[in-house]
N, C-alpha and C positions, 0 to 999 in steps of 0.2 A: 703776888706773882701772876700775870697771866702773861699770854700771846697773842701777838698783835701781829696784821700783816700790811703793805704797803708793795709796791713797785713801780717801774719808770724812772725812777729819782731823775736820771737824764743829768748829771751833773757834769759838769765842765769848769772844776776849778783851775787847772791846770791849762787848758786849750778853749781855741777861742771859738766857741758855739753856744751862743747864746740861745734860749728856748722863747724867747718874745716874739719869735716870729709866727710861735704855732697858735696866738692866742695872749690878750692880755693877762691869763691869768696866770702864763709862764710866766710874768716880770719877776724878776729877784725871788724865783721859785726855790730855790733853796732855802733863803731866809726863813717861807711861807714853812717849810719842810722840818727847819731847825726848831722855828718856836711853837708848831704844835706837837712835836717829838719831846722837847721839856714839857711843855705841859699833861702829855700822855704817859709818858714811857716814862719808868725807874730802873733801879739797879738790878733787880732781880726779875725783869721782866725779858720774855725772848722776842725778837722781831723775824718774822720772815720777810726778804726783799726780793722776790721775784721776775728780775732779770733787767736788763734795760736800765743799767745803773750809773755808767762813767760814759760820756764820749771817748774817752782816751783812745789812742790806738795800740799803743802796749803798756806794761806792766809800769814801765817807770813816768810813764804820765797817768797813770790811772792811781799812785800809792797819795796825789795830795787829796784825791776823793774818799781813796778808801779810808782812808787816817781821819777825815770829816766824820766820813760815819760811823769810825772806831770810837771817836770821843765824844758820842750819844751816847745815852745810858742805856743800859742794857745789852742784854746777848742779841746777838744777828746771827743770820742765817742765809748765805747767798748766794743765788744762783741765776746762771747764764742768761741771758737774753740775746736775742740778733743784734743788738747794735756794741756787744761785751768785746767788742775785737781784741783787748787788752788780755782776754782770761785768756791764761796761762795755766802750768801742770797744778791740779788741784792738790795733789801730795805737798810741792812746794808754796801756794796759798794759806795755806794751813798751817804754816809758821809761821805766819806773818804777826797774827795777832789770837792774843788768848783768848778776848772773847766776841770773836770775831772768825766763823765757819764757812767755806763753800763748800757745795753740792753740787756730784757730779757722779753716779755712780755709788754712791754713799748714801750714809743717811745720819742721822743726827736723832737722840733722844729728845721727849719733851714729856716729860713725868711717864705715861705708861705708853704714849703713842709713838711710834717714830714717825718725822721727818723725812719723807721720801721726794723722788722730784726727777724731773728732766726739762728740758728747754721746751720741746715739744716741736711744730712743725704746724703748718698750715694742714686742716682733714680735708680729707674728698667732699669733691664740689662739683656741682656740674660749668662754673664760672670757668677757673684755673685752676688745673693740676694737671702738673706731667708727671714723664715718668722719673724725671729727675724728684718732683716734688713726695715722689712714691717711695721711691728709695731712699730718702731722707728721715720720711714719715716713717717706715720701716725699722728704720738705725731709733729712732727716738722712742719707737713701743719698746724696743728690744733695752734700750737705756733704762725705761722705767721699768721693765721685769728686772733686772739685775740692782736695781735701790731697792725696790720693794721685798725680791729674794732676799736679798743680805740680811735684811731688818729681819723677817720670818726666822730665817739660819739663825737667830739670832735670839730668837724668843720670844718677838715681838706680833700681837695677832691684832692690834689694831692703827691705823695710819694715817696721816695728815698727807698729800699731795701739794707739791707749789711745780708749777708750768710757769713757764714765759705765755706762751701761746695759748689762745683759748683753747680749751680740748673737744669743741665740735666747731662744724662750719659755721657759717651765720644763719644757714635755714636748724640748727641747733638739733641738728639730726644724729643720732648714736654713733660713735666713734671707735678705732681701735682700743683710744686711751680712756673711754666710758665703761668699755669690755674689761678691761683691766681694774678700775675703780671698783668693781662689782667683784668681778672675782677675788679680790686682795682684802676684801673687807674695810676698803678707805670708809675715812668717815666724812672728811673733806678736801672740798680742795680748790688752791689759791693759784689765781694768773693775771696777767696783766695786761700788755701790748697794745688793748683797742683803746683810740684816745678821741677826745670828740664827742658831741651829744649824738652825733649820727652813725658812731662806732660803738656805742654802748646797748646800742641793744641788741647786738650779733653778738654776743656772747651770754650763757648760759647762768643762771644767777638763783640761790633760792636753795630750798631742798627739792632735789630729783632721785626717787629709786633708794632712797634712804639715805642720800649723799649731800651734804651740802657746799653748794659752790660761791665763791666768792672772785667778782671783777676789783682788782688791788690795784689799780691803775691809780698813778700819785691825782692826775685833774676829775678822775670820778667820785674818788674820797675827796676831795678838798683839801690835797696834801697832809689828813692825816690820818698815819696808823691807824689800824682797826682794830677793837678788838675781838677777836673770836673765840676766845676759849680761857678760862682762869686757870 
């Protein structure tokens, strides 16, 4: 048994967006995805996939992705990203498939840790940020206190975080969702989004502050799963 993480998958079985234009190393990037997922991943093992999962644009072009990734081995765990246009009411996701979870306000066990998360938002910059960007960033701290609450309510006093978004800017300066990792007593925490050699190093990576972070971007693993934890 252990936990693995990944995200971006960027799939498009159902609609036509190919990922080859971002890079040869998208070609038949799912394939890439598929066979080092058998080779990694078993039956008893969890996956977290942190956001940025289907092109689809709703739920019934995104079900021939999600059904891909439902018949990987292993539990998954999945949550929002910017380009999720498809995610729909999390209540009704969660019957979709037995062993197959989204996050959103929730959280999910994993032996004594819970599974906490939100999508997350671009941090203050002095690049770009409005107050649109402010208000947004707001709603998404306020998202991760309410998974991380529930987990505590819960009996839960140690945490795993998954973000879509890195959780500082790229000068990787302390954030609202840094403040929170600290106070909650996370232990880790997994995100995705920057893709590129020249995007990889604006996000946060390593142990900081007793936290360890992890970039789960599918082209910065090499399309595979990680593992972080037995």
């Amino acid at each position: 048994m252990g936990l693995f993480v990944i995200s971006d998958l960027h799939l498009s079985l159902g609609v036509d967006k190919p990922m080859d234009m971002f890079g040869e190393q998208w070609i038949n990037h799912h394939e890439k995805i598929k066979k080092e997922w058998i080779t990694s991943i078993k039956n008893d093992d969890t996956v977290l996939i942190a956001g940025d999962i289907s092109w689809a644009m709703n739920i019934n072009e995104a079900m021939i992705d999600l059904e891909w990734i439902n018949e990987l081995a292993g539990k998954k765990i999945l949550l929002r990203g910017n380009h999720d246009y498809w995610w729909s009411s999390v209540t009704k996701m969660n019957t979709f498939f037995e062993k197959m979870k989204f996050l959103q306000n929730n959280y999910f066990a994993y032996k004594n840790f819970a599974i906490c998360g939100t999508r997350g938002w671009i941090c203050p910059n002095e690049t770009k940020f409005t107050q649109q960007d402010q208000k947004i960033y707001e709603r998404e701290l306020h998202r991760l206190q309410l998974s991380l609450n529930h987990a505590m309510k819960d009996g839960y006093k140690e945490h795993i975080v998954m973000m879509h978004y890195p959780p500082t800017n790229d000068q990787l300066e302390p954030s609202g969702f840094t403040e929170i990792y600290e106070k909650y007593n996370v232990k880790k925490v997994v995100y995705g989004h920057l893709h590129g050699k020249a995007s990889f190093d604006g996000g946060v990576k390593g142990a900081y502050k007793g936290i360890d972070y992890y970039l789960t971007s599918c082209d910065y693993l090499d399309f595979k799963p990680l593992k972080i934890l037995d």
